[in-house]
C-alpha positions in Angstrom: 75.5 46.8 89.7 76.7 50.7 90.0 79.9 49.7 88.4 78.4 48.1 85.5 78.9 49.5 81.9 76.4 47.0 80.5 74.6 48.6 77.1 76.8 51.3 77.1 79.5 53.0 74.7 83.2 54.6 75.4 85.5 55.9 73.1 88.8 56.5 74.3 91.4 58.6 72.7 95.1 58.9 73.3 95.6 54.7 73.4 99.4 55.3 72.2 100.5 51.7 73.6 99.5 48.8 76.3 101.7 51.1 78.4 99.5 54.4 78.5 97.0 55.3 80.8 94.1 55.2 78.0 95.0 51.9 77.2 94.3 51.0 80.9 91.1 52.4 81.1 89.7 50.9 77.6 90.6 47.3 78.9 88.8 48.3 82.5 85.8 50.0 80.2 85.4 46.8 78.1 85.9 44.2 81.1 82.6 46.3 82.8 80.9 45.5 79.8 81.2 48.8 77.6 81.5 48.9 73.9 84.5 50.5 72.8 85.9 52.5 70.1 89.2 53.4 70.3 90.4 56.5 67.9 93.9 57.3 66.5 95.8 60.2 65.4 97.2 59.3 62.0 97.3 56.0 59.3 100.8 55.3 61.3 99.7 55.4 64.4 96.4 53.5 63.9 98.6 50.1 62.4 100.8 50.5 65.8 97.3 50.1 67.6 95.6 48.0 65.9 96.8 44.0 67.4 95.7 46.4 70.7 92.7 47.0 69.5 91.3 43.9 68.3 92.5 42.0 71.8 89.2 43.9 72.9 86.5 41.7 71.2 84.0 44.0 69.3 86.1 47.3 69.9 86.2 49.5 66.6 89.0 51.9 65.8 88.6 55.7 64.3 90.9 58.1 62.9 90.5 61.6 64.4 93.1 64.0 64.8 91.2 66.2 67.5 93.0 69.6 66.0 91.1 69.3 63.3 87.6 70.5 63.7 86.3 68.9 60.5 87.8 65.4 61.7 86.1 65.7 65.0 83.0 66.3 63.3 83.4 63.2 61.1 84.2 61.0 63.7 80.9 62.0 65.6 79.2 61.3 63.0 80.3 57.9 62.4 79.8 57.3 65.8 76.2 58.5 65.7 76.1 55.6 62.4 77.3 53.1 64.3 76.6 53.6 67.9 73.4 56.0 68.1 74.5 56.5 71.4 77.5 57.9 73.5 78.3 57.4 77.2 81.7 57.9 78.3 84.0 59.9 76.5 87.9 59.5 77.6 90.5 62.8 77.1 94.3 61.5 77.3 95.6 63.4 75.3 98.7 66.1 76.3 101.5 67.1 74.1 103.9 70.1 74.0 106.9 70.5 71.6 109.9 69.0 72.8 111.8 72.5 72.8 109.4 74.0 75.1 109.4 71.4 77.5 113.1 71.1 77.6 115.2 74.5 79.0 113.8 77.1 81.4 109.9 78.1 81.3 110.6 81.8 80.9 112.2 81.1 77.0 108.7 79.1 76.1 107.8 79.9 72.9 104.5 81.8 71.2 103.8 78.7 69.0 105.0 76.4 71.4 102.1 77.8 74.2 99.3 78.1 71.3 100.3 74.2 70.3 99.9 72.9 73.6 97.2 74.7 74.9 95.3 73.5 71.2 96.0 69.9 71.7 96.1 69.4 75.3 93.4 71.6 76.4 91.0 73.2 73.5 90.4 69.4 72.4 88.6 68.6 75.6 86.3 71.2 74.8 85.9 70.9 71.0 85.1 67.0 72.0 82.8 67.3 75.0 80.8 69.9 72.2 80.8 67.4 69.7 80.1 64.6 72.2 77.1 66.0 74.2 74.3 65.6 71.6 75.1 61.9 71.3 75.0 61.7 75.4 71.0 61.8 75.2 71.0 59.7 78.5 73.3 61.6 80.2 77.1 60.3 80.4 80.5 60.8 81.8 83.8 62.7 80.8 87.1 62.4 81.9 90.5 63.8 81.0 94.2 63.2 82.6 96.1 65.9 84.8 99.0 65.8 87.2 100.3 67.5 90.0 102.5 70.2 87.7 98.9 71.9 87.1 99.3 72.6 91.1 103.2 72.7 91.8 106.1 73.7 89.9 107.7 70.1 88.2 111.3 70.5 87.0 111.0 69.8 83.0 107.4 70.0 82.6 107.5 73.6 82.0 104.4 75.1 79.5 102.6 71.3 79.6 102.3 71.9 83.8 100.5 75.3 82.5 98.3 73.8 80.1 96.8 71.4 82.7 96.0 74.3 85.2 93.8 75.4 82.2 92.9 71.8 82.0 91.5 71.5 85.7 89.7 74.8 85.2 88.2 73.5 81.7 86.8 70.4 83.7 85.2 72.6 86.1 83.7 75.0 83.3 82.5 72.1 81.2 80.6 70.3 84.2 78.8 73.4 84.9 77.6 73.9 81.0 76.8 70.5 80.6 75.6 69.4 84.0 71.7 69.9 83.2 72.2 67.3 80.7 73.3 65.0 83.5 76.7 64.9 81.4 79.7 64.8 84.3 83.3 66.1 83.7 86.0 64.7 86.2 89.7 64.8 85.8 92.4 61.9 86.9 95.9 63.4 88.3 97.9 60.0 88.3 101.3 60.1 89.7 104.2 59.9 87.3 103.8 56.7 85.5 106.3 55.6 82.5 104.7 56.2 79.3 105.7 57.3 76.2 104.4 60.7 77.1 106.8 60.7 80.0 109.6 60.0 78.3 109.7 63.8 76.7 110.1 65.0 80.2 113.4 66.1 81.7 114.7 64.4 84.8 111.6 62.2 84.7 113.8 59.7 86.9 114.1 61.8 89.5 110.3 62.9 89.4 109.8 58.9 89.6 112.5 58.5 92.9 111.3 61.7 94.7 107.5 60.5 94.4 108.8 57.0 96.0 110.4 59.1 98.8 107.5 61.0 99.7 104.3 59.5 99.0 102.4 58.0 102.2 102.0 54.8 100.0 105.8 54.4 100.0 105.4 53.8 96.2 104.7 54.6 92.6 100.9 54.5 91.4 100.3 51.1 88.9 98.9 52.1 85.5 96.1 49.9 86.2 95.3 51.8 89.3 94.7 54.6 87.5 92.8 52.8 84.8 90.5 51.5 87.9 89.5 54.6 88.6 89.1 55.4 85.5 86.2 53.1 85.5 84.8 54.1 88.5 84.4 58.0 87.0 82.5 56.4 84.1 79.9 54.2 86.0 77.1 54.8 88.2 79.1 55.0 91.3 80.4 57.8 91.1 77.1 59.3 90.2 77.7 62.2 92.5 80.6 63.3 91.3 81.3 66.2 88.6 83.6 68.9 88.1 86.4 67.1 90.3 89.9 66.0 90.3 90.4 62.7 91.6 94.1 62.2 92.7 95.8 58.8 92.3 99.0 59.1 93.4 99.6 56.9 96.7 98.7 59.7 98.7 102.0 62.2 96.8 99.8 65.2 96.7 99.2 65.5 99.9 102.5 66.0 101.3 104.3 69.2 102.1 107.5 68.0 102.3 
């Protein structure tokens, strides 16, 4: 089947808890039939996921915090060990220091800007690098946007800046690496209530004005998004590189 993940391997990073959006797409990878491996950012974080981790039978778990060059290399490596073998390589990863996302855009901070261009942006490029020579069959990538990349968000301030650059790193990446039949797709969910989402400003009235206005008459599910998710890392969507697949119950569409 095109959806089938049979034989192949994910790794996923940003699983935080059974609430984010890379949690949903690991459980949809594994159901298709992928072998996972799951990564987290610190000791700390990586007890929080591990009764997560081992619900998936055979999923692994690896430390890597991606703004680390020399930890990105050592996970790869292990991987290589382990795996031989990449195919699908989830980006959910998106952070921004809580003074910079709080107060008016204009008084962002230098340090703030660097920190959340490194994190959310720069690691999708220092792990697609890193990624590609294990991709030997070809594979997919996918990272996580939103609509603040396009239109201005109350409250998310320098993070809706950083994914602009992240939309325009997808459609760099799937240019360099499309002659290694690698593809590079981004997800822009709709506001979803995540631990990410709860450093956000007014995030309840992003959740009610999305309700209002989308054609669906609705919020998107987490497990719509992790559905697509899936989709982007099979066969089926073959054809498809360099995009951004909206799943927002129709939000981005509307003008007013």
């Amino acid at each position: 089947m095109a959806g089938s993940l049979e034989g192949r391997t994910a790794v996923v990073f940003g699983v935080a808890n059974k609430r984010s959006i890379a949690w949903s797409i690991a459980q949809g990878l594994h159901a298709a039939g992928a072998q996972i491996a799951v990564t987290y950012q610190n000791e700390r974080l990586g007890l929080e996921a591990q009764d997560m981790i081992l619900s998936l039978p055979g999923a692994a778990s690896f430390m890597c915090d991606v703004s680390n060059d020399a930890e990105i290399d050592r996970l790869f490596s292990q991987l290589r060990e382990r795996y031989g073998k990449l195919h699908v390589l989830v980006h959910s990863i998106g952070f921004a220091p809580d003074a910079d996302l709080n107060g008016r855009f204009v008084d962002t901070s230098r340090e703030g800007f660097r920190i959340t261009h490194d994190v959310s942006v720069y690691s999708l490029i220092a792990l697609a690098r890193a990624a590609a020579p294990l991709m030997e069959d070809g594979g997919s990538i996918l990272t996580m946007t939103y609509h603040g990349a396009e239109r201005v968000m109350p409250g998310y301030n320098v993070m809706g800046v950083a994914k602009a650059a992240l939309e325009a790193t997808v459609r760099y990446l799937a240019a360099d690496l499309g002659g290694r039949k690698i593809r590079v797709n981004a997800i822009s969910a709709g506001p979803i209530k995540t631990l990410a989402a709860r450093g956000i400003a007014g995030f309840g009235d992003m959740l009610k004005g999305h309700e209002e206005r989308a054609p669906l008459g609705r919020r998107v599910e987490v497990e719509e998004v992790g559905s697509t998710g899936v989709f982007l890392a099979s066969d089926a969507s073959s054809g498809i590189t360099g995009e951004v697949i909206y799943v927002d119950c129709g939000y981005n569409i509307m003008g007013f």
